[in-house]
KOLFI-560274 format. One record per atom (N, C-alpha, C, O): residue number from 1; atom name; y, z negated, x negated. Coordinates in Angstrom, 2 decimals. Each point is the difference from the previous one (the first is absolute). Layout:
N
SEBA;NUM;CA;Y;Z;X
...
This chain:
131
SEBA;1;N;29.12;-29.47;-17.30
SEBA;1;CA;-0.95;-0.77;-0.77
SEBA;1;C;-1.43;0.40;0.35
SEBA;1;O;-0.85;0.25;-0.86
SEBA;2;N;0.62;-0.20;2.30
SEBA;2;CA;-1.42;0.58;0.52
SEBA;2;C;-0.27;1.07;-0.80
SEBA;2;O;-1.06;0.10;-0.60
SEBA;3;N;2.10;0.87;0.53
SEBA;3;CA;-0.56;1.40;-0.33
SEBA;3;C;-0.42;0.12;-1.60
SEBA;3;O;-1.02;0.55;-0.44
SEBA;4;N;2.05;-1.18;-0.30
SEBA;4;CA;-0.34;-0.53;-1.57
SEBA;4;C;-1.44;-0.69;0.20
SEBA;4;O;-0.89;0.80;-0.28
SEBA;5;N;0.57;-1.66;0.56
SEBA;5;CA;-1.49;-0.11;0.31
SEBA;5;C;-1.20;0.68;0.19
SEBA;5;O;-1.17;-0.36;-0.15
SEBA;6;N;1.69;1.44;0.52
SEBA;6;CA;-1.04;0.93;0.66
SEBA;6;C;-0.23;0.91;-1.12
SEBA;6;O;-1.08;0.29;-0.53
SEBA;7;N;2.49;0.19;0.20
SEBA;7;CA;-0.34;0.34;-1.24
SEBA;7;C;-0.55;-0.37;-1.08
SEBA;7;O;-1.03;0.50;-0.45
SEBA;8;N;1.87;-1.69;-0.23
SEBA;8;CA;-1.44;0.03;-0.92
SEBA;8;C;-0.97;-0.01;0.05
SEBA;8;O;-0.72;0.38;-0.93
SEBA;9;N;0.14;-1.00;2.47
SEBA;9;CA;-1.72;-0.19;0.18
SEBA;9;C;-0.21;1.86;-0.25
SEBA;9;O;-0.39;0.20;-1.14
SEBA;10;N;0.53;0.79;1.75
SEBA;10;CA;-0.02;1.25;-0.09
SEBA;10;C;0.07;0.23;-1.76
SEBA;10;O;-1.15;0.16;-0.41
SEBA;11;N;1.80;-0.13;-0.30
SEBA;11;CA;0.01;0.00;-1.32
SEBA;11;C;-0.66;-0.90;-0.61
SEBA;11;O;-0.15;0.29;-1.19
SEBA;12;N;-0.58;-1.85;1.68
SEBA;12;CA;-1.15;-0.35;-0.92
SEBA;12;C;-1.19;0.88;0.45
SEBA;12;O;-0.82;0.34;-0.85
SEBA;13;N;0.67;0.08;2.22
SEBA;13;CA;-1.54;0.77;0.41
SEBA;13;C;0.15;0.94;-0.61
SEBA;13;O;-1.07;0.10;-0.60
SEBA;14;N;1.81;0.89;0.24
SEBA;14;CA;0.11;1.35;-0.55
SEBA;14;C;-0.12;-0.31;-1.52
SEBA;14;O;-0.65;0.72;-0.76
SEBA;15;N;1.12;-1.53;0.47
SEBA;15;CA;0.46;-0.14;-1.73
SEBA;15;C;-1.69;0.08;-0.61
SEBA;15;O;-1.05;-0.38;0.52
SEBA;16;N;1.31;1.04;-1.80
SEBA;16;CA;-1.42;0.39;-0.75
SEBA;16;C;0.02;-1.78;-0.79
SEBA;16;O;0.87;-0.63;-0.60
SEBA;17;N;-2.21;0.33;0.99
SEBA;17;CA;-0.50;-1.49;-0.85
SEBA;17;C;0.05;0.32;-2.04
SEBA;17;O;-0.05;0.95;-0.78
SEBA;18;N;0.14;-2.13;0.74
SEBA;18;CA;-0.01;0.21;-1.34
SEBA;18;C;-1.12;-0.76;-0.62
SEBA;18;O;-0.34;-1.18;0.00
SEBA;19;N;-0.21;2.47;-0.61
SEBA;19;CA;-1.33;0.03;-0.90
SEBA;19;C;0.17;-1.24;-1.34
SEBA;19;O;-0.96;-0.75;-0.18
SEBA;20;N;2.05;0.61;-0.60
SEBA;20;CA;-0.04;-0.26;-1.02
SEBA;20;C;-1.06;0.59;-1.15
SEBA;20;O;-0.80;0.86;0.38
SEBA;21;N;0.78;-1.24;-1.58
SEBA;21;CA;-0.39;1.20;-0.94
SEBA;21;C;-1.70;-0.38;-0.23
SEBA;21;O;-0.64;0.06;-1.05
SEBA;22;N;0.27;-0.38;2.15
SEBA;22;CA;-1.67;-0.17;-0.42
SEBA;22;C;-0.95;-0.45;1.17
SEBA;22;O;-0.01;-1.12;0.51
SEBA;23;N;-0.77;2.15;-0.18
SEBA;23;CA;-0.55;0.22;1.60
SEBA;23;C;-1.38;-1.03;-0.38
SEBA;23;O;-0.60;0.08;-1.08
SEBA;24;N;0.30;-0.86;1.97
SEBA;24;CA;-1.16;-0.48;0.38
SEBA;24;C;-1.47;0.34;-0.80
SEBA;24;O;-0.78;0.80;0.51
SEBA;25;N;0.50;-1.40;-1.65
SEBA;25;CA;-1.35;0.99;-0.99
SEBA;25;C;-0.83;0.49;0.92
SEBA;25;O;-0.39;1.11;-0.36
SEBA;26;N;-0.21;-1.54;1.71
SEBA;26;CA;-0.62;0.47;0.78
SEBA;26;C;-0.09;1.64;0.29
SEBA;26;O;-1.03;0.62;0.24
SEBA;27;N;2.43;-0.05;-0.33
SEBA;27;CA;-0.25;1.43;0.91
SEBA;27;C;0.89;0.32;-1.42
SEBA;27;O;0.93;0.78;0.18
SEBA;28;N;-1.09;-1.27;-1.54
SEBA;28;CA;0.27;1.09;-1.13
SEBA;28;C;-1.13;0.77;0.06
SEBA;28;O;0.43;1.11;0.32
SEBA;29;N;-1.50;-1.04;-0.43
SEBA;29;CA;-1.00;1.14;-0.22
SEBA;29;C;-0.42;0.54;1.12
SEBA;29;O;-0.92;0.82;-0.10
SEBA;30;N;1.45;-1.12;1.45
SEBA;30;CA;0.11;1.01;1.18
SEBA;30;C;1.51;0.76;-0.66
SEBA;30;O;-0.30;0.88;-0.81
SEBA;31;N;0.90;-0.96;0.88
SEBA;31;CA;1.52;0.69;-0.56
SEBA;31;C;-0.82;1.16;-1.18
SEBA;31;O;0.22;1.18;0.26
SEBA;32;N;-1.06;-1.43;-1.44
SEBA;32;CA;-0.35;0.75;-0.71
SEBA;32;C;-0.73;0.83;0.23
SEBA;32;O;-0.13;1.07;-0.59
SEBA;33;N;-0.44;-1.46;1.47
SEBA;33;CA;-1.07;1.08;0.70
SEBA;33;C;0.59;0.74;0.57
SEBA;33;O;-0.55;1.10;-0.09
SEBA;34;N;1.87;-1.06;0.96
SEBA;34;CA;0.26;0.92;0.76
SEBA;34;C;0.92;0.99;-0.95
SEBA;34;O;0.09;1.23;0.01
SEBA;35;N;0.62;-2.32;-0.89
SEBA;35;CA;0.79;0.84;-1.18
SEBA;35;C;-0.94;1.14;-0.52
SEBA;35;O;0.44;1.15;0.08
SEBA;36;N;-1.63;-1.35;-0.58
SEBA;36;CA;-1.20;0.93;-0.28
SEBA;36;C;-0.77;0.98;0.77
SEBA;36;O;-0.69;0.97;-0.30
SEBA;37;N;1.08;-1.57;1.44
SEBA;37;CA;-0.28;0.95;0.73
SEBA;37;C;-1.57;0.00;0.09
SEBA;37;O;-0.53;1.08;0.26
SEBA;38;N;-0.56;-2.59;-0.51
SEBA;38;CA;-1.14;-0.40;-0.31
SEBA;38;C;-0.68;-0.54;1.42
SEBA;38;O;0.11;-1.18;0.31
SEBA;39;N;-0.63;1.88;0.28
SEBA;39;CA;-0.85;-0.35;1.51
SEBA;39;C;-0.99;-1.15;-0.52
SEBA;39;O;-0.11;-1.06;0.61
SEBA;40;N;-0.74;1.38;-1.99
SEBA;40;CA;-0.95;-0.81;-0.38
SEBA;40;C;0.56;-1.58;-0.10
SEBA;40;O;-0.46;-1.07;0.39
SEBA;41;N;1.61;1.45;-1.06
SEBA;41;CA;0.84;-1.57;-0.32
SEBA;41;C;0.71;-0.75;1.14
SEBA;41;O;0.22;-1.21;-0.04
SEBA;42;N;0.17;2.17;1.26
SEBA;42;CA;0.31;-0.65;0.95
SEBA;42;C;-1.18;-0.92;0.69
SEBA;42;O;0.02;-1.23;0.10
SEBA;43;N;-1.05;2.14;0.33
SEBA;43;CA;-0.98;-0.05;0.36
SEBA;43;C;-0.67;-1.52;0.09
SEBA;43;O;-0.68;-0.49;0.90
SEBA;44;N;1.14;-0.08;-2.17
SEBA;44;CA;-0.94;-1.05;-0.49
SEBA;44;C;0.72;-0.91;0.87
SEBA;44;O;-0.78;-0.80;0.50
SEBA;45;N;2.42;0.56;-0.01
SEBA;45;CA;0.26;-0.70;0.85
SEBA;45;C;0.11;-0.24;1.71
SEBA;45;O;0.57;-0.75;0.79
SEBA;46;N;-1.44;1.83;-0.78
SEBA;46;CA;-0.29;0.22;1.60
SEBA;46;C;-0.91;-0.91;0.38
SEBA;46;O;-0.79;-0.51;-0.79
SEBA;47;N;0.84;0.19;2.26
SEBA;47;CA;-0.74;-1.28;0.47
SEBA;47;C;-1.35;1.18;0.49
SEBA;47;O;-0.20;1.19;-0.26
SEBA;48;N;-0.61;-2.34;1.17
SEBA;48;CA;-0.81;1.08;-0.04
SEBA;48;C;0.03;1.12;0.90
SEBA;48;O;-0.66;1.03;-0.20
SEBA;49;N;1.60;-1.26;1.41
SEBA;49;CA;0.50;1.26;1.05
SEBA;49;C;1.31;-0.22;-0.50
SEBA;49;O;0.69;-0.93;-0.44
SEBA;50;N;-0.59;2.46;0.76
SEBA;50;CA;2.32;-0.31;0.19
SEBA;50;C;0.16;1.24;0.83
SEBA;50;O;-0.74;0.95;0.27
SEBA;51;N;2.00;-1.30;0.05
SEBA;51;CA;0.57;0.70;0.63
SEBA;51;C;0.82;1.10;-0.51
SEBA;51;O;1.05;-0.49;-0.43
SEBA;52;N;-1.05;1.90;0.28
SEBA;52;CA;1.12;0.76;-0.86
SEBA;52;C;0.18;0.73;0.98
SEBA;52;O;-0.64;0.05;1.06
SEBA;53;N;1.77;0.69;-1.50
SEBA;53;CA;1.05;1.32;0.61
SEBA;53;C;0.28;1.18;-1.00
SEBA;53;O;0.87;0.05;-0.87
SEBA;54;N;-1.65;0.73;1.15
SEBA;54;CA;0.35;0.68;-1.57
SEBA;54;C;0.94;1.28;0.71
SEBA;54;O;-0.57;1.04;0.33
SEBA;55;N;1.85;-1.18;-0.17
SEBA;55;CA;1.06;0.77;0.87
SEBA;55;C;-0.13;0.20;1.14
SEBA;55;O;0.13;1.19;0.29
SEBA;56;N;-0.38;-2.04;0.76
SEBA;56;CA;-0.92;0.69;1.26
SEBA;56;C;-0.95;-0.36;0.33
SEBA;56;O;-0.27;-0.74;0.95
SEBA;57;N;-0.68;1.46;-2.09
SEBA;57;CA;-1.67;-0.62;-0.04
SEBA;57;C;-0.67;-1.35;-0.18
SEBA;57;O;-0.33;-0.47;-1.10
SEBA;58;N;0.13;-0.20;2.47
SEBA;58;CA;0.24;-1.94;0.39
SEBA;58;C;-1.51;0.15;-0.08
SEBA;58;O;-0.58;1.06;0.25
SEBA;59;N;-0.14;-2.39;-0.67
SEBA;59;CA;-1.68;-0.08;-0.07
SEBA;59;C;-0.32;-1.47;-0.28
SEBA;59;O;0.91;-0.63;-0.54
SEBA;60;N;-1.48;0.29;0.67
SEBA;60;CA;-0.64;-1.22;-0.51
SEBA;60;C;-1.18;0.74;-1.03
SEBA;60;O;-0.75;0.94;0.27
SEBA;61;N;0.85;-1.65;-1.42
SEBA;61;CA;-1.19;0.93;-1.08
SEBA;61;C;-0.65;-1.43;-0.72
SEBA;61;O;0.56;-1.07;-0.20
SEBA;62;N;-1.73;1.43;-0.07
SEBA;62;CA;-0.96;-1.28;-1.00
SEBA;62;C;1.29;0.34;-1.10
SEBA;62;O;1.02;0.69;0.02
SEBA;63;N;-1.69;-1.62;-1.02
SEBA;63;CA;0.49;0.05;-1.35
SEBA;63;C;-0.08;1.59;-0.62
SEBA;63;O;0.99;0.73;0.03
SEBA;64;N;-2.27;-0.29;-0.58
SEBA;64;CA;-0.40;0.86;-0.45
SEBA;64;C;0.88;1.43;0.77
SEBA;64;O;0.55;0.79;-0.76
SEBA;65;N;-0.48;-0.58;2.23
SEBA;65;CA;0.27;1.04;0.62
SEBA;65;C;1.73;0.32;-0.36
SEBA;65;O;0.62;1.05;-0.07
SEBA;66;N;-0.18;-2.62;-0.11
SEBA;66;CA;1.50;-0.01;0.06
SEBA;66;C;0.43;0.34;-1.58
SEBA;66;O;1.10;0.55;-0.09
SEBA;67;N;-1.85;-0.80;-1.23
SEBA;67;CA;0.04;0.47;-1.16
SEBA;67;C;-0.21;1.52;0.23
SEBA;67;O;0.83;0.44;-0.79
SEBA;68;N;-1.24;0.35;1.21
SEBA;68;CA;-0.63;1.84;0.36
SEBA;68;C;1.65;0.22;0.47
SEBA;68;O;0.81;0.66;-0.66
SEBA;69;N;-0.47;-1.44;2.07
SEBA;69;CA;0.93;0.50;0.47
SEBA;69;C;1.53;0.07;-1.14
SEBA;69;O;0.89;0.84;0.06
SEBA;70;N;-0.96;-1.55;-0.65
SEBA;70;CA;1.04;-0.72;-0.78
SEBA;70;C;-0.23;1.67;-1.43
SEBA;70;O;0.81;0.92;-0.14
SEBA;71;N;-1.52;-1.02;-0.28
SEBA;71;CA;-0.85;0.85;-1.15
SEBA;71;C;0.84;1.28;0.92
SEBA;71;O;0.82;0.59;-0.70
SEBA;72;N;-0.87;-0.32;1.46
SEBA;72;CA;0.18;1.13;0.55
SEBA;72;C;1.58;0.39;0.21
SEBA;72;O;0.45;1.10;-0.30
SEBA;73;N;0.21;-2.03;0.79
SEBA;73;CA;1.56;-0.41;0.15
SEBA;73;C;0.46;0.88;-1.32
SEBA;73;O;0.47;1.12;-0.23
SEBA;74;N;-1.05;-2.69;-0.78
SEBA;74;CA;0.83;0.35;-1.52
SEBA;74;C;-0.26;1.29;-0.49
SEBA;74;O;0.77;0.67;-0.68
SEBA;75;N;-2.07;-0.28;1.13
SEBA;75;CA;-0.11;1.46;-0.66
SEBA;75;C;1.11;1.17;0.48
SEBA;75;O;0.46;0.83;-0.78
SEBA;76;N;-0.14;-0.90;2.12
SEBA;76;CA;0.90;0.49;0.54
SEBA;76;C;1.38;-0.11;-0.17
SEBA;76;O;0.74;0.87;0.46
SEBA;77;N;-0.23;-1.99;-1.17
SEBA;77;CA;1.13;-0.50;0.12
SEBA;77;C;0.15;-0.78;-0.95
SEBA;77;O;-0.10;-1.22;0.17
SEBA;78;N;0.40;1.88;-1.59
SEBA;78;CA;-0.46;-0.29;-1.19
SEBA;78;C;1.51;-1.05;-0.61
SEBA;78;O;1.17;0.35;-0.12
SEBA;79;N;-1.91;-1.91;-0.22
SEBA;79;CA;1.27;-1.03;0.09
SEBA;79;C;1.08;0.44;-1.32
SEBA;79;O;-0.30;0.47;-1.10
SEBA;80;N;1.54;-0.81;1.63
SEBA;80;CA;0.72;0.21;-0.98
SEBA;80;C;1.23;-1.58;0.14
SEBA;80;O;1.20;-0.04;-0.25
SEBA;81;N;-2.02;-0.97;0.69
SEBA;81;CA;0.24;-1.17;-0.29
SEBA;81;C;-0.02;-0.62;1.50
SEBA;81;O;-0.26;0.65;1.01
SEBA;82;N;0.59;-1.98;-1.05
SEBA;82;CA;-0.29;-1.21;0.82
SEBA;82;C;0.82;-1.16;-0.25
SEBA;82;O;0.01;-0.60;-1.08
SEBA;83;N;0.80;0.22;2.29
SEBA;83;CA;0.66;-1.18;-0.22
SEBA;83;C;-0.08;-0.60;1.15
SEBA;83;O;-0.70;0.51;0.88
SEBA;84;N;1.48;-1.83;-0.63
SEBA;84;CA;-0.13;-1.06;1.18
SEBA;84;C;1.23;-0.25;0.25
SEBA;84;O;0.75;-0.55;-0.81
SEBA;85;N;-0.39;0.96;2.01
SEBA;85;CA;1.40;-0.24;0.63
SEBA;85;C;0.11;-0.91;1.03
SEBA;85;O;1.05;0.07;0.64
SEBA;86;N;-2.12;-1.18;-0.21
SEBA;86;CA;-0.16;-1.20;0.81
SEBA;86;C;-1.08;-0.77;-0.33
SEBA;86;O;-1.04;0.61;-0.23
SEBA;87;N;1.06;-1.77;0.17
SEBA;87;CA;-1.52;-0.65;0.19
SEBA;87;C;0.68;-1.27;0.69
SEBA;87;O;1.18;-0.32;0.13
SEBA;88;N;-2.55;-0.36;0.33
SEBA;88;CA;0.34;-1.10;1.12
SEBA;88;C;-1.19;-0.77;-0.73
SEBA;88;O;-0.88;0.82;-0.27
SEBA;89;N;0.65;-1.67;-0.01
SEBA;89;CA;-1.14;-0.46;-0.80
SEBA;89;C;0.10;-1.17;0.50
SEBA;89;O;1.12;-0.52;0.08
SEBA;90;N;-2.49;-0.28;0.46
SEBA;90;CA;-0.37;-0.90;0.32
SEBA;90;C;-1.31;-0.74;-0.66
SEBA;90;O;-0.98;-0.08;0.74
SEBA;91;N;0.86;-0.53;-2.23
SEBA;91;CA;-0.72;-0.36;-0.48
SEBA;91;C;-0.99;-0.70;1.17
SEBA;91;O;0.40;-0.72;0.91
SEBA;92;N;-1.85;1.14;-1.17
SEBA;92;CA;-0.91;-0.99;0.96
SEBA;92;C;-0.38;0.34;1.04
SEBA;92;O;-1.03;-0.33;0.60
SEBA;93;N;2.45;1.54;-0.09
SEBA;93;CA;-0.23;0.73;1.38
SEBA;93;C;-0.32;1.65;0.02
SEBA;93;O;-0.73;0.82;-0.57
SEBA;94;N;1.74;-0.91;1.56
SEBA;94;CA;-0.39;1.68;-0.39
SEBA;94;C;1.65;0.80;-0.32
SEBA;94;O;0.94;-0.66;0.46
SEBA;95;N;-0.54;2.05;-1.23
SEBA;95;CA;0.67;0.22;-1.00
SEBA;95;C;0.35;1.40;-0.03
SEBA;95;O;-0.77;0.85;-0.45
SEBA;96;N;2.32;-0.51;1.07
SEBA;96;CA;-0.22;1.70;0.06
SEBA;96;C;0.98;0.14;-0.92
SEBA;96;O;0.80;-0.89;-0.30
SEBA;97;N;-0.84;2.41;-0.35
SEBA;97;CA;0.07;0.41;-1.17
SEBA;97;C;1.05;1.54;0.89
SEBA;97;O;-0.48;0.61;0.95
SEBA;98;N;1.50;-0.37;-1.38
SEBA;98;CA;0.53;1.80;0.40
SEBA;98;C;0.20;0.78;-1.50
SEBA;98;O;0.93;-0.42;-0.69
SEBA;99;N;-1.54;1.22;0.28
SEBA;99;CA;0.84;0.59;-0.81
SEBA;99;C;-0.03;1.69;0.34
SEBA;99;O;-0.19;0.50;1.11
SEBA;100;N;0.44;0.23;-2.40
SEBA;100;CA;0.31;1.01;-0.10
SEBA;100;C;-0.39;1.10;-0.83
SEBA;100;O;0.59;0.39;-1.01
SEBA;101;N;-2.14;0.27;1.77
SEBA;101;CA;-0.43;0.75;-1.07
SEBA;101;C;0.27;1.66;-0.05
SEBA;101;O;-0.38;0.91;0.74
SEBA;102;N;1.05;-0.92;-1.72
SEBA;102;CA;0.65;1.59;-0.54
SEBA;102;C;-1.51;1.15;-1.20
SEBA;102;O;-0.76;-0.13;-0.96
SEBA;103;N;1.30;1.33;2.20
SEBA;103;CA;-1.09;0.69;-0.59
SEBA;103;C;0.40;1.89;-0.07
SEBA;103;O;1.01;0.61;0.37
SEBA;104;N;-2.03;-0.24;-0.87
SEBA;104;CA;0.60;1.49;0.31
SEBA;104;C;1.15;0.69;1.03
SEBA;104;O;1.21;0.18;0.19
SEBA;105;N;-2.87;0.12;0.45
SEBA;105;CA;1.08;0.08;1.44
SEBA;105;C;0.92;-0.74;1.21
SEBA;105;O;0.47;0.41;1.06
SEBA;106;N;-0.45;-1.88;-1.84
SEBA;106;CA;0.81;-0.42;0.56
SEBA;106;C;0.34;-1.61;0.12
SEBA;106;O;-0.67;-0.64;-0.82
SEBA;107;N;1.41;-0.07;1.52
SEBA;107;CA;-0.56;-1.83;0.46
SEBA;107;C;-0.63;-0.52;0.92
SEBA;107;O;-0.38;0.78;0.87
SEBA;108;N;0.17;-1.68;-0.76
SEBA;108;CA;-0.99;-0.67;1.04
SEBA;108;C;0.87;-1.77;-0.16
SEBA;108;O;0.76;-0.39;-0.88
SEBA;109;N;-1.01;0.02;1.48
SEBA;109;CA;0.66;-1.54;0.24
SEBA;109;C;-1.82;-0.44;0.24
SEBA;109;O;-0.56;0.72;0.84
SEBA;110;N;-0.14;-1.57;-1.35
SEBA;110;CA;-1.02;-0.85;-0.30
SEBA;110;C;0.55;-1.19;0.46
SEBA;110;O;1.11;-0.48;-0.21
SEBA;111;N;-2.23;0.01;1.00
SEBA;111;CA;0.21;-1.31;0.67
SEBA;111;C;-1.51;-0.70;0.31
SEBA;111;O;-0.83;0.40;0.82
SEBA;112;N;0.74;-1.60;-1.75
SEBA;112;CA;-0.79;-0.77;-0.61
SEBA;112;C;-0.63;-1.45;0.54
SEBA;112;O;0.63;-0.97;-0.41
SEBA;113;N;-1.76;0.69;1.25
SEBA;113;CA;0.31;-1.11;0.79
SEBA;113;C;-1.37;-0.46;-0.89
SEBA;113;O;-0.93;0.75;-0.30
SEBA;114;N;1.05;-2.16;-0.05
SEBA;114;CA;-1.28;-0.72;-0.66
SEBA;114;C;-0.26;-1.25;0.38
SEBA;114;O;0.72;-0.47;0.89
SEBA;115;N;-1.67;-0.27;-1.38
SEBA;115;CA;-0.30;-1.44;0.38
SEBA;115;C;-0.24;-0.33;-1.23
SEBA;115;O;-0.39;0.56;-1.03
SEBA;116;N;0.73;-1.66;1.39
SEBA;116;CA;-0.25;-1.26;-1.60
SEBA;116;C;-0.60;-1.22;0.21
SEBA;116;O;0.58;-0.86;0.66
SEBA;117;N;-1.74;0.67;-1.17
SEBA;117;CA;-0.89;-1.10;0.28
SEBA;117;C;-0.09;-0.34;-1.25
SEBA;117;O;-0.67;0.68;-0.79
SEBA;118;N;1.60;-2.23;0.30
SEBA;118;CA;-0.80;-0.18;-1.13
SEBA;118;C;0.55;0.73;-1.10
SEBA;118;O;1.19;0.21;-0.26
SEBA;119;N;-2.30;0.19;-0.41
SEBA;119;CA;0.27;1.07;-1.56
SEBA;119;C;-0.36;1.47;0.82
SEBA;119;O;0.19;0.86;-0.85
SEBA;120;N;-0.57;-0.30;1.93
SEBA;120;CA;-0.66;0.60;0.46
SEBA;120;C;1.46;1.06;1.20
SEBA;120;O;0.59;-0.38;1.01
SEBA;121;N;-0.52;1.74;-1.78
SEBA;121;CA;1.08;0.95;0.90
SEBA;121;C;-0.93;0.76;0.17
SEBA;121;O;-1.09;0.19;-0.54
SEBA;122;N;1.86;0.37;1.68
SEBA;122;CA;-0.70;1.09;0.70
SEBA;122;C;0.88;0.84;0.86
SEBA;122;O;0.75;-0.45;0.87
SEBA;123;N;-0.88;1.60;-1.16
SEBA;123;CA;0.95;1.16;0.55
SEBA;123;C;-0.84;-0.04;1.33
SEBA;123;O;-1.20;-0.09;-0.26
SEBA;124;N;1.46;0.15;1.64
SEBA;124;CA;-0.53;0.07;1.28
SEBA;124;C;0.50;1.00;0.71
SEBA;124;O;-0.56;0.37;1.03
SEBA;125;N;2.01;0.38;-1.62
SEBA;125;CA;0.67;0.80;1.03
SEBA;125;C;1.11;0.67;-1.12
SEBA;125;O;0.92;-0.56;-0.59
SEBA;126;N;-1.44;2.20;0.54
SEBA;126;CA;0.61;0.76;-1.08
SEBA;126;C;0.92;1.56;0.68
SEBA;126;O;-0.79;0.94;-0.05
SEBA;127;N;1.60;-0.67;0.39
SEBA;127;CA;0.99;1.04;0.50
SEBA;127;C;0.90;0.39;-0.87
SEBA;127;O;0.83;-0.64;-0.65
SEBA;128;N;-1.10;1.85;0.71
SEBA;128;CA;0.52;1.06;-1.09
SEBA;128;C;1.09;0.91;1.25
SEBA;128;O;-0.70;0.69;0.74
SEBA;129;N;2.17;-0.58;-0.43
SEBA;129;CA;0.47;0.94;0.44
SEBA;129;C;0.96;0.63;-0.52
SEBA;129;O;0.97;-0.41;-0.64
SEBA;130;N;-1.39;1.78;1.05
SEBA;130;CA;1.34;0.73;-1.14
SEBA;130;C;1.48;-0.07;0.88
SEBA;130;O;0.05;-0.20;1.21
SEBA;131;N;1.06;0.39;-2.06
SEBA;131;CA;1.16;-0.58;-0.22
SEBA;131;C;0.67;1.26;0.72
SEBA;131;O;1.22;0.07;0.12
């Protein structure tokens, strides 16, 4: 009986959550932006420092510096779509996002950490690693 226990706890931690068919309006136009492959459009939801990883490359960047860095990514790694394979969403709090952005040369697993104040998101912590 112990061990049946253990297991399923092991198979609820592992088991993929279920999205159901309509994500949070909040991070639809972060999702489009990355689908686009749009630094400008991401951009607009960055707080005013964040934290990114752009494969490796870890920084704390203003707003402005982290749009250049981003501009630079996509140019490199030209999107050929974007999806979300976790989110943990905490209306009010703060809200991480995993998905999966596919590109030329290759994937990256994106992992998305924001705050929510209010009417008010904000991307604070953005990591891009390839797959």
């Amino acid at each position: 009986m112990q061990l049946l226990s253990i297991l399923l706890s092991v198979f609820l931690w592992i088991a993929p959550p279920t999205m159901g068919d309509k994500l949070d309006a909040s991070i639809g136009p972060v999702i489009s932006a990355l689908e686009s492959g749009s630094s400008s459009d991401l951009a607009r939801f960055f707080d005013s420092s964040i934290s990114m990883n752009i494969n490796g490359q870890q920084g704390e960047y203003s707003k402005n510096q982290a749009e250049i860095v981003l501009r630079d990514f996509f140019k490199k790694n030209p999107s050929l779509g974007f999806s979300i394979v976790f989110q943990n969403e905490n209306p009010g709090s703060l809200s991480t996002y995993i998905g999966e952005y596919s590109s030329n040369p290759g994937k990256f697993q994106v992992f998305i950490k924001v705050s929510e104040n209010g009417s008010s998101f904000r991307i604070y912590s953005l990591d891009f690693v390839k797959s």
